[in-house]
Jmol script that loads the backbone (N, CA, C; Angstrom):
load data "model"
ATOM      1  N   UNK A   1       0.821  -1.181   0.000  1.00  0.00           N
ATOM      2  CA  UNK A   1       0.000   0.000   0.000  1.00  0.00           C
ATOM      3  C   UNK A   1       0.872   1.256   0.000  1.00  0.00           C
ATOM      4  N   UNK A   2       1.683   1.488   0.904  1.00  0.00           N
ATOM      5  CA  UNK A   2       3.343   2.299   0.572  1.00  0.00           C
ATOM      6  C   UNK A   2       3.718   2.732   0.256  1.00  0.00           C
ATOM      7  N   UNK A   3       4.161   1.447  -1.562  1.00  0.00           N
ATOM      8  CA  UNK A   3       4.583   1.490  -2.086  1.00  0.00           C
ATOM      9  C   UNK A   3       3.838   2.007  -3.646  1.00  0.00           C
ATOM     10  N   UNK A   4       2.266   1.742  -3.313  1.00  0.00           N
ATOM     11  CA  UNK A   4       1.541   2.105  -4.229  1.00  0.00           C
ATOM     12  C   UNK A   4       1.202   4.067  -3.683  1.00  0.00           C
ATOM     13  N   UNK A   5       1.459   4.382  -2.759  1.00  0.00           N
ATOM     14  CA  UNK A   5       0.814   5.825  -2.246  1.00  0.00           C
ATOM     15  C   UNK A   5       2.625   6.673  -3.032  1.00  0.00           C
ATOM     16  N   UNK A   6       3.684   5.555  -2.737  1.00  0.00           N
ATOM     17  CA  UNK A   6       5.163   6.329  -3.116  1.00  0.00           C
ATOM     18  C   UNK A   6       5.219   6.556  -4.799  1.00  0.00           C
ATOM     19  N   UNK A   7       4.249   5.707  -4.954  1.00  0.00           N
ATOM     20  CA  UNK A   7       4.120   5.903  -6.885  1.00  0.00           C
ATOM     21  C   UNK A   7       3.203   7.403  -6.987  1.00  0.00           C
ATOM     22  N   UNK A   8       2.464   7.717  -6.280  1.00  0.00           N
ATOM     23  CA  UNK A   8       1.677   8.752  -6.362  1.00  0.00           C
ATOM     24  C   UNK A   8       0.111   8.689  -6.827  1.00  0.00           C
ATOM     25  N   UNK A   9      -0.260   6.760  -6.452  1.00  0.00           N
ATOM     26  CA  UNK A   9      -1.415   6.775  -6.676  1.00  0.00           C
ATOM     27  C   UNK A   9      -2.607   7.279  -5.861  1.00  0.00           C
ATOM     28  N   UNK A  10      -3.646   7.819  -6.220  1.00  0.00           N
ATOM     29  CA  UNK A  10      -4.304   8.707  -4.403  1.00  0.00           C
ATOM     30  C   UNK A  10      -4.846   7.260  -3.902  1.00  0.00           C
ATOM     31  N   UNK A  11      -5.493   7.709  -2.887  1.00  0.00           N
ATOM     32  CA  UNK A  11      -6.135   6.563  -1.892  1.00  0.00           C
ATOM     33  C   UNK A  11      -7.261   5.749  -2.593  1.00  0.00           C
ATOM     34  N   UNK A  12      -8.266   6.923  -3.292  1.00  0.00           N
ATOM     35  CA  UNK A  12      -8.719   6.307  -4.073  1.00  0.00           C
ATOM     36  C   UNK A  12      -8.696   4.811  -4.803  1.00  0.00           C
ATOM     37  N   UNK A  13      -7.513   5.352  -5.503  1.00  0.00           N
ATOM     38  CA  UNK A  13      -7.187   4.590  -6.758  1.00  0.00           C
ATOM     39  C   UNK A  13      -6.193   3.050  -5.993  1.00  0.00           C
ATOM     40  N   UNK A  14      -5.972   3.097  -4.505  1.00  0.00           N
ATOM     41  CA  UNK A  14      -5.014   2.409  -3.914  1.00  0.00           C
ATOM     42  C   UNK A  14      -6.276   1.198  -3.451  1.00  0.00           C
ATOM     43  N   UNK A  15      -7.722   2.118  -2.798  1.00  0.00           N
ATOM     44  CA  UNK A  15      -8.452   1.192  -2.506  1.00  0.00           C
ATOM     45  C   UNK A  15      -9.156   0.001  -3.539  1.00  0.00           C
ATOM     46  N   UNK A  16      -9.168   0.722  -4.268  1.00  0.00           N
ATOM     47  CA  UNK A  16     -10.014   0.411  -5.931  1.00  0.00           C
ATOM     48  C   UNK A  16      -8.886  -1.307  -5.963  1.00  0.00           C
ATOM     49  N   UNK A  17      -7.543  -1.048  -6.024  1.00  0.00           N
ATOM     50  CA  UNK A  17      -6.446  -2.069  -6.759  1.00  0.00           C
ATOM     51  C   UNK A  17      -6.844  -3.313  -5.569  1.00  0.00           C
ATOM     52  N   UNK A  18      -6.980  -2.478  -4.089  1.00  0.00           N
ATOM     53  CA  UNK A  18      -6.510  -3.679  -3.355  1.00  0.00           C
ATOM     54  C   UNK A  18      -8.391  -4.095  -2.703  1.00  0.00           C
ATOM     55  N   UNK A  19      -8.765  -3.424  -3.585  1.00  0.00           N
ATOM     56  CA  UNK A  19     -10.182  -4.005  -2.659  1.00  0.00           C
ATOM     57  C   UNK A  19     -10.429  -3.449  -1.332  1.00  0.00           C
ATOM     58  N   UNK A  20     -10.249  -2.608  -0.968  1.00  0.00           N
ATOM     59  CA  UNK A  20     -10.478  -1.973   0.463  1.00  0.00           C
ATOM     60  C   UNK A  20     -11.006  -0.492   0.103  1.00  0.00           C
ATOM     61  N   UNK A  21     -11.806  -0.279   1.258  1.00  0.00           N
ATOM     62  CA  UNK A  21     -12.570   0.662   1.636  1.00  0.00           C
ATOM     63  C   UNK A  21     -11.043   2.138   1.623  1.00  0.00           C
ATOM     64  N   UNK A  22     -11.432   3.422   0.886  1.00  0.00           N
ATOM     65  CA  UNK A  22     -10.719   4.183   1.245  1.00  0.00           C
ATOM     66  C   UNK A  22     -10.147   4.714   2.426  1.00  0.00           C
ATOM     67  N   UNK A  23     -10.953   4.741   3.831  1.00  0.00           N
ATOM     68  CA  UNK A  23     -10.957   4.622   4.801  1.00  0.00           C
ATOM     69  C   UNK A  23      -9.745   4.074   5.622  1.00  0.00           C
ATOM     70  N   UNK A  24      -9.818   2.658   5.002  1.00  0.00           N
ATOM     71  CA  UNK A  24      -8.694   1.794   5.128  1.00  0.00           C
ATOM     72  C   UNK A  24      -7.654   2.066   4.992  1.00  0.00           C
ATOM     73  N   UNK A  25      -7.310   2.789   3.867  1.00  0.00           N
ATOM     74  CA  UNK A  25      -5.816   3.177   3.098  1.00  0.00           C
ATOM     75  C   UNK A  25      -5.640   4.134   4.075  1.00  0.00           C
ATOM     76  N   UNK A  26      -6.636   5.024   4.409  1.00  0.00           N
ATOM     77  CA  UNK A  26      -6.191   6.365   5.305  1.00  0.00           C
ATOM     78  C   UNK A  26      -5.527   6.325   6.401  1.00  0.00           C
ATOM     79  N   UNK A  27      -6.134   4.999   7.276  1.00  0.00           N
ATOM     80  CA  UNK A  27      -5.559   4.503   8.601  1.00  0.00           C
ATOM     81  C   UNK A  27      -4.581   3.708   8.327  1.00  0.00           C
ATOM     82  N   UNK A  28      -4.640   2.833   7.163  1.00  0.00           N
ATOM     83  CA  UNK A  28      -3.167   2.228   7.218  1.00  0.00           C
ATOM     84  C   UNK A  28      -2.058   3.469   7.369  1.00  0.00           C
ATOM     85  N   UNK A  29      -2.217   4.312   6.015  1.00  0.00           N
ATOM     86  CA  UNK A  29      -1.096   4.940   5.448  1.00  0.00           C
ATOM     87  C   UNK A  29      -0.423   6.047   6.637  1.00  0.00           C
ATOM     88  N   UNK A  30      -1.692   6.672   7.681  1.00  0.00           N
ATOM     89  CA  UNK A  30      -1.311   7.178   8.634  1.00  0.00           C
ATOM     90  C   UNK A  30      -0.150   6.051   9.806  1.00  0.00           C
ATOM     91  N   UNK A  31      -0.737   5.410   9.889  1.00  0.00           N
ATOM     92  CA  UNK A  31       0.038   4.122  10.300  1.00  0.00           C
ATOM     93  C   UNK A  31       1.698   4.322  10.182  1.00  0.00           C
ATOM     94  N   UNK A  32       1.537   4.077   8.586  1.00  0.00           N
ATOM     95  CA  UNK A  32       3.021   4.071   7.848  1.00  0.00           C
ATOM     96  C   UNK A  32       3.458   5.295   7.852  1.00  0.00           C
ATOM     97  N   UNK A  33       3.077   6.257   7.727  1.00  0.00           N
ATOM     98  CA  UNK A  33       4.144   7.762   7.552  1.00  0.00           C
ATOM     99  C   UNK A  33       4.412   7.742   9.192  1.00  0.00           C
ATOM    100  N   UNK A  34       3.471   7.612  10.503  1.00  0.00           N
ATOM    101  CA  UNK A  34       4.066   7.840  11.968  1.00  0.00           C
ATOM    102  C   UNK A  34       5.137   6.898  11.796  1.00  0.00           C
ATOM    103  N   UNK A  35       5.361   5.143  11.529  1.00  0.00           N
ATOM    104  CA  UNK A  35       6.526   4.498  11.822  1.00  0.00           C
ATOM    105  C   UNK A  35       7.545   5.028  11.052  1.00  0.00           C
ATOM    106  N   UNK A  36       7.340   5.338   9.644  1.00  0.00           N
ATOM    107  CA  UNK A  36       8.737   5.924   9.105  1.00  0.00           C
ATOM    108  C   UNK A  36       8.822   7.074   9.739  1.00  0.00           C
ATOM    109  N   UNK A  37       7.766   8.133   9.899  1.00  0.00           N
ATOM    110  CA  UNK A  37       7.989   9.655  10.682  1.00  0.00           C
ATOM    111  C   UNK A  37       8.416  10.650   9.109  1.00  0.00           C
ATOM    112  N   UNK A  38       7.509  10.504   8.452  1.00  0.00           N
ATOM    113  CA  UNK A  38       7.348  11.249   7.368  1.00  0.00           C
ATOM    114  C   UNK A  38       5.723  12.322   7.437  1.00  0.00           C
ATOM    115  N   UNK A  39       5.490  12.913   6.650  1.00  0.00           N
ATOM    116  CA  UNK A  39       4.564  13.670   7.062  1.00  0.00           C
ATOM    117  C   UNK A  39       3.648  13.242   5.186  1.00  0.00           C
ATOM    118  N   UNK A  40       4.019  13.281   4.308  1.00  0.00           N
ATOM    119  CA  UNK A  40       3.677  13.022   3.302  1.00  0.00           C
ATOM    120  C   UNK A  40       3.641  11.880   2.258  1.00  0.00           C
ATOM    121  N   UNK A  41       3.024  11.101   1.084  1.00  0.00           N
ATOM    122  CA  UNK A  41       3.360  10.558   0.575  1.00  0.00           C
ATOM    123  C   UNK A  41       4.559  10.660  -0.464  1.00  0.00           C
ATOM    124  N   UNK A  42       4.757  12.047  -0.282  1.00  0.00           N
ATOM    125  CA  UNK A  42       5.893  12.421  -1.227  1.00  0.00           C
ATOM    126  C   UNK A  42       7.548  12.059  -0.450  1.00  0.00           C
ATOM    127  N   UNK A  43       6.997  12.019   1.194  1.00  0.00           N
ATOM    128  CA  UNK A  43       8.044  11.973   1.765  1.00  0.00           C
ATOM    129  C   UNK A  43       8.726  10.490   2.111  1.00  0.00           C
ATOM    130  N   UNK A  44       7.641   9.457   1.347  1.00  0.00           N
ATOM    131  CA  UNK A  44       8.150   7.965   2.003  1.00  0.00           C
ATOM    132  C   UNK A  44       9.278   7.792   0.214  1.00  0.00           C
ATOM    133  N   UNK A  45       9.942   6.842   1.403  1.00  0.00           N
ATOM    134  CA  UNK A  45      11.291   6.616   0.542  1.00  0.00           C
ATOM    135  C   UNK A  45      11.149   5.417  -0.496  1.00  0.00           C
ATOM    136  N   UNK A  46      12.136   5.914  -1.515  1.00  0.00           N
ATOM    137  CA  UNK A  46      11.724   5.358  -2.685  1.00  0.00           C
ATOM    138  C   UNK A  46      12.168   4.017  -2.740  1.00  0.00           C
ATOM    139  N   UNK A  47      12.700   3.425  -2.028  1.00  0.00           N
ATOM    140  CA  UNK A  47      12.795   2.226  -2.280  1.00  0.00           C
ATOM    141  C   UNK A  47      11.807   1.582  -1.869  1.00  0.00           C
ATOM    142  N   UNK A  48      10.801   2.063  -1.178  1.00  0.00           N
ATOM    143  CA  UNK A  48       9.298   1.190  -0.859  1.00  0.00           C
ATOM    144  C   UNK A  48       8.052   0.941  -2.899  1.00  0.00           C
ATOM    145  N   UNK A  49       9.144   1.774  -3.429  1.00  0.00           N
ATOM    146  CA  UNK A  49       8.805   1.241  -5.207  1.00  0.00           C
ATOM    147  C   UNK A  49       9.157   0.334  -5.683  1.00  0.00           C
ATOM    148  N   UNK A  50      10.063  -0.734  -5.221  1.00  0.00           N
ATOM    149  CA  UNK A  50      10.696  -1.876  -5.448  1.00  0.00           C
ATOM    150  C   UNK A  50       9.819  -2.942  -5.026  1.00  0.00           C
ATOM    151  N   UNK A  51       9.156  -2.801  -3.429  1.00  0.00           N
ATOM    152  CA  UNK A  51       8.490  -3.690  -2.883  1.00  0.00           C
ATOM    153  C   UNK A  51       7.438  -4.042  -3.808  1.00  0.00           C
ATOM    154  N   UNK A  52       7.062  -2.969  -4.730  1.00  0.00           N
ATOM    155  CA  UNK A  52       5.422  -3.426  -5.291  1.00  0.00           C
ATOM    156  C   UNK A  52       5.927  -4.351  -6.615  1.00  0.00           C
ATOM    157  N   UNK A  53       7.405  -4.633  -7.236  1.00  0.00           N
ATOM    158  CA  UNK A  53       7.776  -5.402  -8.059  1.00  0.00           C
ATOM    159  C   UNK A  53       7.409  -7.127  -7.645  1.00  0.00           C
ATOM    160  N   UNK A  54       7.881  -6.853  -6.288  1.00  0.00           N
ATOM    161  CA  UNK A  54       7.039  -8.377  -5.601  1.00  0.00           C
ATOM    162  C   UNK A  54       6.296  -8.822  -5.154  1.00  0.00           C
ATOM    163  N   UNK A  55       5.343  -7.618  -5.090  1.00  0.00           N
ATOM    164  CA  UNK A  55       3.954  -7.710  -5.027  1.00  0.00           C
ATOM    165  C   UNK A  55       2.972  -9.245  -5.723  1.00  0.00           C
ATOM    166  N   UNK A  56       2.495  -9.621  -5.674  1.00  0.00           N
ATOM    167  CA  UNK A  56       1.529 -10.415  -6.474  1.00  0.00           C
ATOM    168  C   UNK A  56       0.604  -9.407  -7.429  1.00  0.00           C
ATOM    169  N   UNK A  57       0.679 -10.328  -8.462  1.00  0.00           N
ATOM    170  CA  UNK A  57      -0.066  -9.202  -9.670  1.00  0.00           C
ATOM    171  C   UNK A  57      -1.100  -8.561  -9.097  1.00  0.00           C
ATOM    172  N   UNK A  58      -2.020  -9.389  -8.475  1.00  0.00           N
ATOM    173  CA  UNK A  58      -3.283  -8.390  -8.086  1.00  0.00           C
ATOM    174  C   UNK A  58      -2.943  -7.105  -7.315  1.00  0.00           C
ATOM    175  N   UNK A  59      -1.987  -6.901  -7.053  1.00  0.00           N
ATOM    176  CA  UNK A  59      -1.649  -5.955  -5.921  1.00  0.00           C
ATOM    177  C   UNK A  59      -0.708  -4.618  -7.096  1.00  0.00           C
ATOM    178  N   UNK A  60      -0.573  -5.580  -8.589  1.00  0.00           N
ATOM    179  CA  UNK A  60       0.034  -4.255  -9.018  1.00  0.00           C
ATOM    180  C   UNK A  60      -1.059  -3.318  -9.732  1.00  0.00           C
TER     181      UNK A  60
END
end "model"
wireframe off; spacefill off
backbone 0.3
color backbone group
């Protein structure tokens, strides 16, 4: 999810891929920017763009 928000897809378009409620993405992604301690999706690091290569297709 991450790695799909570090591509610059909105939440929207993140819930749509993975089947989840937008909602979802919001609380995950808040989740993920407090453990890295980023404030933005612009601010998570780019190597979380690699992870979605091993993703399972449905997830790309």
């Amino acid at each position: 999810m991450a790695a799909l928000a570090s591509l610059g897809y909105t939440n929207r378009e993140i819930s749509a891929k993975l089947f989840i409620t937008v909602s979802t993405v919001e609380q995950h992604l808040t989740k993920v920017f407090r453990k890295l301690k980023v404030k933005s999706r612009t601010d998570l690091p780019v190597e979380l763009e690699f992870e979605l290569e091993l993703a399972p297709p449905s997830m790309r």
